[in-house]
C-alpha positions as CSV (number, residue, x, y, z in Angstrom):
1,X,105.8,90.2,-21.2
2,X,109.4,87.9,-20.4
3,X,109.9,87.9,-16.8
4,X,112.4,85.7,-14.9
5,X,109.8,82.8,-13.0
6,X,111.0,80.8,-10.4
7,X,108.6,77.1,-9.8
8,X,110.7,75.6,-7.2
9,X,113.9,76.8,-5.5
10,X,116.6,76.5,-8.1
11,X,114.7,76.2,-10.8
12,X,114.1,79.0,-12.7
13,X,113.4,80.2,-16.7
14,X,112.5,83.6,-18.7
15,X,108.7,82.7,-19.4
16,X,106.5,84.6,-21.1
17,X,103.9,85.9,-19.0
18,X,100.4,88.3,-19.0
19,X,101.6,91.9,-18.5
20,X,99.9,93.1,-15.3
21,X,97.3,95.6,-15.4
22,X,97.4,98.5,-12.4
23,X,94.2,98.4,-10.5
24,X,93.1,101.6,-8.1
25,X,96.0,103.4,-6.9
26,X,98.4,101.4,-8.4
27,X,100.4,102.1,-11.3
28,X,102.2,100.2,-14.1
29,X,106.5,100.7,-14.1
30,X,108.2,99.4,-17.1
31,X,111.3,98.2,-15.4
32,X,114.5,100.0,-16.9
33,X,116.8,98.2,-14.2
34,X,116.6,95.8,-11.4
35,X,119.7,95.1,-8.9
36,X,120.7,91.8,-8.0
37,X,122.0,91.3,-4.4
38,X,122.9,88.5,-1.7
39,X,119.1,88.1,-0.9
40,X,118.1,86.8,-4.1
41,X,120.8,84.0,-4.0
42,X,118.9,83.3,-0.7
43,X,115.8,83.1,-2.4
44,X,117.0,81.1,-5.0
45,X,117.8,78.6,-2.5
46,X,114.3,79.0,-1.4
47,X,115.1,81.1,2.1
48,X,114.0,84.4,3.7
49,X,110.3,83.7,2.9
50,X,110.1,82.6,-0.7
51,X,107.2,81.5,-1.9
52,X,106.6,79.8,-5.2
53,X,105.8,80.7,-7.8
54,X,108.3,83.3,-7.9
55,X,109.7,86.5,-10.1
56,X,112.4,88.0,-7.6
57,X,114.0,91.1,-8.1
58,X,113.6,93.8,-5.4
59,X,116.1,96.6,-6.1
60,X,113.6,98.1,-8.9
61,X,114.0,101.1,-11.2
62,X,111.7,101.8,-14.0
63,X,109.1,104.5,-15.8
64,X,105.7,104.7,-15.0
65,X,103.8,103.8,-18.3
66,X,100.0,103.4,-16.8
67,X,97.6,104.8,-14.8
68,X,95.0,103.0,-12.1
69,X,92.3,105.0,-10.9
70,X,92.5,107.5,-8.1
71,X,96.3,108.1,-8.8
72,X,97.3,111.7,-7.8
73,X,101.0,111.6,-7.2
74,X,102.6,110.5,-10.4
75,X,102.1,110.7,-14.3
76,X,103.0,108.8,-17.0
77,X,107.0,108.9,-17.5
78,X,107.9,109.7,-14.3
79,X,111.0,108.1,-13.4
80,X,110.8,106.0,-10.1
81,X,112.4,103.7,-7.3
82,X,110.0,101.4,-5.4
83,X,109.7,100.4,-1.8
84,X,108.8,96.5,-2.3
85,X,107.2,95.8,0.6
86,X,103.6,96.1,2.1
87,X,102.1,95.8,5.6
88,X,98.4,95.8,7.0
89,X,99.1,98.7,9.1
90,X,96.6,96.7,11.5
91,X,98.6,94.1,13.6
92,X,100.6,93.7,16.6
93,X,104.0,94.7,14.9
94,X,102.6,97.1,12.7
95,X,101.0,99.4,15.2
96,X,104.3,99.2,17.1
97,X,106.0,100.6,13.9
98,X,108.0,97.7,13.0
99,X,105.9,97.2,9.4
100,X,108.7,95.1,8.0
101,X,107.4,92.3,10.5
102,X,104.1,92.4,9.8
103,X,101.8,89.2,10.2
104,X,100.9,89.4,6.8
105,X,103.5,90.7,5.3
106,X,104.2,91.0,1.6
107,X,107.2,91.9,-0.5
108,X,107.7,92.0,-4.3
109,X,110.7,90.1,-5.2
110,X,110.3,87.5,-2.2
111,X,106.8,86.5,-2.1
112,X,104.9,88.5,-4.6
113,X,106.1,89.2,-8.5
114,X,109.2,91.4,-8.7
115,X,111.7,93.6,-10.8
116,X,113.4,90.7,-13.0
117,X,110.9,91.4,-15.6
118,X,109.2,93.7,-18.1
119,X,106.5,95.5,-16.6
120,X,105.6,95.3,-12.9
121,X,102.8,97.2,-11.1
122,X,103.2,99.3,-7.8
123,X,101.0,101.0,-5.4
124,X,101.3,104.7,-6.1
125,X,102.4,105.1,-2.5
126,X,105.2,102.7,-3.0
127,X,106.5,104.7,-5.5
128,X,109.2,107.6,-5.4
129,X,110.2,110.0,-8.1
130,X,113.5,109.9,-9.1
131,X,113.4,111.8,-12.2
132,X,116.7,113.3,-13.7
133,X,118.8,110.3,-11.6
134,X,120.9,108.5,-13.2
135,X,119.6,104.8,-13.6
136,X,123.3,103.3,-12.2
137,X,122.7,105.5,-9.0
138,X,118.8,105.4,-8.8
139,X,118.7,101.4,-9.0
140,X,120.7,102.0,-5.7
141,X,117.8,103.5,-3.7
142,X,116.9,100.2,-2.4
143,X,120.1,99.0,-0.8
144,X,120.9,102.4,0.7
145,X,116.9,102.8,2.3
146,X,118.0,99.5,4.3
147,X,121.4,101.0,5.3
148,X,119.3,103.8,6.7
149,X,117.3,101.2,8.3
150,X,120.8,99.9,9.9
151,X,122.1,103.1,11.0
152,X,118.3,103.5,12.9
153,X,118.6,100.2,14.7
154,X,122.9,101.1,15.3
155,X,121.9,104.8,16.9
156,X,125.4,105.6,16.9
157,X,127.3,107.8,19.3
158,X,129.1,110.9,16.8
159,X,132.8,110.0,17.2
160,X,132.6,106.8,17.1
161,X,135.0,104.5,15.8
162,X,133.6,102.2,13.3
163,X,134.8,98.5,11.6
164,X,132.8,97.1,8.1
165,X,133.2,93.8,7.2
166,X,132.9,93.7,3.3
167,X,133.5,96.6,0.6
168,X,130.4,95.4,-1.6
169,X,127.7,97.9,-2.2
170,X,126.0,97.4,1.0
171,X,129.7,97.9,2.5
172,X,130.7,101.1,0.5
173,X,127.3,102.8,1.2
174,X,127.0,101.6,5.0
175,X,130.7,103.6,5.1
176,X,129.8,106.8,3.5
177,X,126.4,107.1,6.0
178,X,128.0,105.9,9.2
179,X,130.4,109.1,7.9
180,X,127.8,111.1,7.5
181,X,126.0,109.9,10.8
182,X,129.1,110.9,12.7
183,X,131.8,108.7,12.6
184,X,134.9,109.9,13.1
185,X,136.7,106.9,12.3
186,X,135.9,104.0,9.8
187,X,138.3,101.1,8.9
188,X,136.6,99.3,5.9
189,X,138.1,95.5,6.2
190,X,137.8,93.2,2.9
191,X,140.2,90.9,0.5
192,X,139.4,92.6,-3.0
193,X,142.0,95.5,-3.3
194,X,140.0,97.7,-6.1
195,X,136.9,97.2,-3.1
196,X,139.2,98.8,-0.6
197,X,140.4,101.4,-3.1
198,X,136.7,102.7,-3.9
199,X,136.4,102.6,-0.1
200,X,139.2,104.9,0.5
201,X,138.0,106.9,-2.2
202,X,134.3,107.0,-0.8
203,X,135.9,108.7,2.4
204,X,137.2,105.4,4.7
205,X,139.7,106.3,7.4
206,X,141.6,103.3,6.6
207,X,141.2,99.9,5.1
208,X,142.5,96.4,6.0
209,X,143.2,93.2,3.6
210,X,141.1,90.6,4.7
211,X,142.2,86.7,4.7
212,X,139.5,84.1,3.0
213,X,139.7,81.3,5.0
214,X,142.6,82.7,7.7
215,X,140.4,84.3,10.0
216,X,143.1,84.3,12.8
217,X,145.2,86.4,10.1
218,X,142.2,88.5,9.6
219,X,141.7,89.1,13.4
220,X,145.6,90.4,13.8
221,X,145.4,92.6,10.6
222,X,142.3,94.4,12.4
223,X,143.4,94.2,15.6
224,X,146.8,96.0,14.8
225,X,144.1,99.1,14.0
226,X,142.9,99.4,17.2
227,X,144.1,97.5,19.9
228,X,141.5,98.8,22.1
229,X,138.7,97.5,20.0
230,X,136.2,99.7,17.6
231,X,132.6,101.4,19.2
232,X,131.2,100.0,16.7
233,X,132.0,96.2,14.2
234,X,129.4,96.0,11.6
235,X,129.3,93.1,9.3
236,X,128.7,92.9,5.9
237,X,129.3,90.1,4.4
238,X,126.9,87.4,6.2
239,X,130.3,85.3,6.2
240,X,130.4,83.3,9.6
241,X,134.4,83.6,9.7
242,X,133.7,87.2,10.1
243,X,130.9,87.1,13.0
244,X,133.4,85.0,14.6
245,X,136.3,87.8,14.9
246,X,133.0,90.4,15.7
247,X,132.8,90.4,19.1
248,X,136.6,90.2,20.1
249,X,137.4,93.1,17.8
250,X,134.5,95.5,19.7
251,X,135.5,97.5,22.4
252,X,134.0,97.2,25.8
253,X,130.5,98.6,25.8
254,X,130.7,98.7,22.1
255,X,127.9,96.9,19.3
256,X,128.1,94.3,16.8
257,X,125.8,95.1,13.7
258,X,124.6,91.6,12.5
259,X,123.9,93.1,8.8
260,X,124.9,90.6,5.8
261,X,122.3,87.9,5.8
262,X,124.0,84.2,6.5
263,X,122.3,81.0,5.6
264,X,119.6,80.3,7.3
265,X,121.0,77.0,9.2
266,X,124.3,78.7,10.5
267,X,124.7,79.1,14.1
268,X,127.4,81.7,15.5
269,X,128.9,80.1,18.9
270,X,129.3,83.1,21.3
271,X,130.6,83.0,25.1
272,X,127.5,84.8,26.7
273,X,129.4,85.4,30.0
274,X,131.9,87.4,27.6
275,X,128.6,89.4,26.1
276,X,128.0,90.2,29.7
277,X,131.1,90.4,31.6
278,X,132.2,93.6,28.9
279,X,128.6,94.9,28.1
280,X,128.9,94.2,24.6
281,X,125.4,95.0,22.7
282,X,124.4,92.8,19.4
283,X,122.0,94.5,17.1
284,X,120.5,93.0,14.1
285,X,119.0,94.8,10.7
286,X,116.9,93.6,8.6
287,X,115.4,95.1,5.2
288,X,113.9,98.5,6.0
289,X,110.6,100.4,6.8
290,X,109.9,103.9,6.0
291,X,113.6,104.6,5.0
292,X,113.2,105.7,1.2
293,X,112.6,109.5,1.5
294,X,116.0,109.4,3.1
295,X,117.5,107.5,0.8
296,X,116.8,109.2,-1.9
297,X,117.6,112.3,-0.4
298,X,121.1,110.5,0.2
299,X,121.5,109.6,-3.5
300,X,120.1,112.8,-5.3
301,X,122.4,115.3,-3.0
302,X,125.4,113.0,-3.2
303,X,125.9,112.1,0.1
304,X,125.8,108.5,-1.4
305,X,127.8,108.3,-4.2
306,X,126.4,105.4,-6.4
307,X,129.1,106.0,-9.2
308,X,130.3,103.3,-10.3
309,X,129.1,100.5,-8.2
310,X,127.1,99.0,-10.8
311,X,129.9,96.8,-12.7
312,X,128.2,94.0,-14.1
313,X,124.5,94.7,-16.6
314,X,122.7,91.5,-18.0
315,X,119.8,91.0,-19.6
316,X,116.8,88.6,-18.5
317,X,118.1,85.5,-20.5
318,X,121.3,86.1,-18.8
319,X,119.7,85.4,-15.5
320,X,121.8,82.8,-14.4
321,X,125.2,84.6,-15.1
322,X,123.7,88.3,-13.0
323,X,123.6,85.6,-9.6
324,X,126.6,84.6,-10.4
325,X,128.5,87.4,-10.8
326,X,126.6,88.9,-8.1
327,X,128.4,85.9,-5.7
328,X,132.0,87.0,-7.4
329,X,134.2,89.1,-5.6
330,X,135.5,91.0,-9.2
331,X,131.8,92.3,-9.0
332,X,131.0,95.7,-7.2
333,X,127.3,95.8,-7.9
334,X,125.2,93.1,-10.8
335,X,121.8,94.6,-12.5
336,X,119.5,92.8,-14.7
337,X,118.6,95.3,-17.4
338,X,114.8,93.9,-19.1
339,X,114.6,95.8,-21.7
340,X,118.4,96.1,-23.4
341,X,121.6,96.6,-22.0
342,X,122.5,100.5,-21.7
343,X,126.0,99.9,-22.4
């Protein structure tokens, strides 16, 4: 099978490589469509835990096409989303239910073989049916399960006024389920107009024009919202300008949701006595654990509407162009597509 196979960070090709066979409880997916987000331009800088050799791609979709032993749950051609990543169940962090910090922990896509290929094989437990989904909404499951995991860590007061930094995918999903959580209010804050509109359409209170590079410009625009500050400033965007604007634009005894992943080497200089003095909390979120049942509950019964966020399909070869694109602001949501392009 052609899969996308990384040897060092930054160095990448579409290799030929053996199709995997499932062993017990596992079964083979033919992947039909594989989202590309901000983490795999992380990875291909060789952050958040890559480990070489590498086929990323953790946002899968696909039909099961084989069997292993012992598999009770699924049958050939069901249609499925998988949770990438594994824990031992046995350590420190996993019996404190926090999985997705397991000692050993393992992820396809990051350090084990992901979605940007052919054919990849799943535990049967990682797998959830999705049959009858469309694949542009489906391929979504992924991104919204770790928004779930977000509004877990948030717990968010109902009524509560809300800011997102960045009208991406993560940002126009992270609106419509703070809504659905019980928000009242939710200003959606980012520089691509035709972002902001699908944010209004997908239910925002309000949006805001953000300035690149301006971030005094920024702070005023938001500001002039709510002069009091919102309950709740989530960030998007792993853009330090915008962490930098967080904490002033929170309201006393508010939280700043550290979401978008930065580089691993930035540093955000805060005034702790400020943190303090106004009882402001600082929450970070990071992938997900047991969140997929929800979120696929979120995408089949519309709560999430995944229409048209995927903007940009490529095939394997095309690689190169999907992390591109996936970096470009005129970009909602990138998928590679392994098998042929569906439109």
């Amino acid at each position: 099978m052609r899969a996308v196979v990384y040897d060092r960070p930054r160095s990448w090709a579409v290799a030929e490589v053996p199709t995997p066979t499932p062993g017990a409880g596992d079964v083979l997916v033919k992947v039909l469509m594989a989202g590309v987000c901000g983490t795999d331009r992380h990875l291909h800088e060789g952050e958040f835990g890559a480990r070489f050799p590498l086929t990323p791609g953790h946002e899968m979709f696909g039909k099961v096409v084989a069997l292993g032993s012992g598999v009770q749950t699924l049958i050939e051609g069901d249609h499925v989303v998988m949770d990438n990543s594994w824990s031992c169940g046995q350590c420190e962090e996993c019996r404190r239910g926090m999985g997705h910090f397991c000692h050993v922990w393992e992820s396809q896509g990051v350090n084990l073989p992901g979605g940007f290929a052919e054919y990849v094989v799943v535990r049967e437990t990682k797998c959830w049916k999705v049959n009858g989904l469309a694949p542009e909404v489906a391929v979504l499951a992924e991104p919204t399960a770790c928004v779930v995991h977000g509004l877990d860590k948030l717990a968010m007061r109902p009524g509560s006024s809300v800011a997102i930094f960045g009208a991406g995918p993560t940002g126009l999903i992270l609106t419509q389920l703070m809504l659905a959580a019980g928000a009242f209010d939710v200003t959606v804050c980012a520089p691509s107009p035709f972002k902001l509109d699908l944010a209004r359409d997908r239910g925002a209170t309000r949006t805001v024009t953000t300035h690149r590079g301006d971030p005094s410009a920024t702070m005023r625009a938001i500001a002039e919202v709510a002069p009091s500050g919102f309950d709740v400033v989530i960030d998007a965007t792993g853009a330090m300008e915008m962490l930098e604007i967080a904490i002033p634009l929170t309201r006393t005894g508010g939280t700043v949701l550290v979401y978008g992943m930065t580089r691993e080497d930035d540093t955000w200089p805060i005034s702790p006595f400020e943190v303090f003095r106004r009882e402001i909390s600082i929450v970070g979120s990071v992938s997900q654990i047991n969140c997929f049942d929800r979120a696929v509950v979120a995408l089949r019964n519309g709560v999430v509407s995944g229409e048209g966020l995927v903007t940009h399909q490529f095939g394997l070869e095309e690689y190169g162009d999907a992390l591109a694109a996936s970096a470009d602001s005129a970009c909602i949501k990138a998928v590679i597509v392994p098998h042929g392009l569906t439109t």
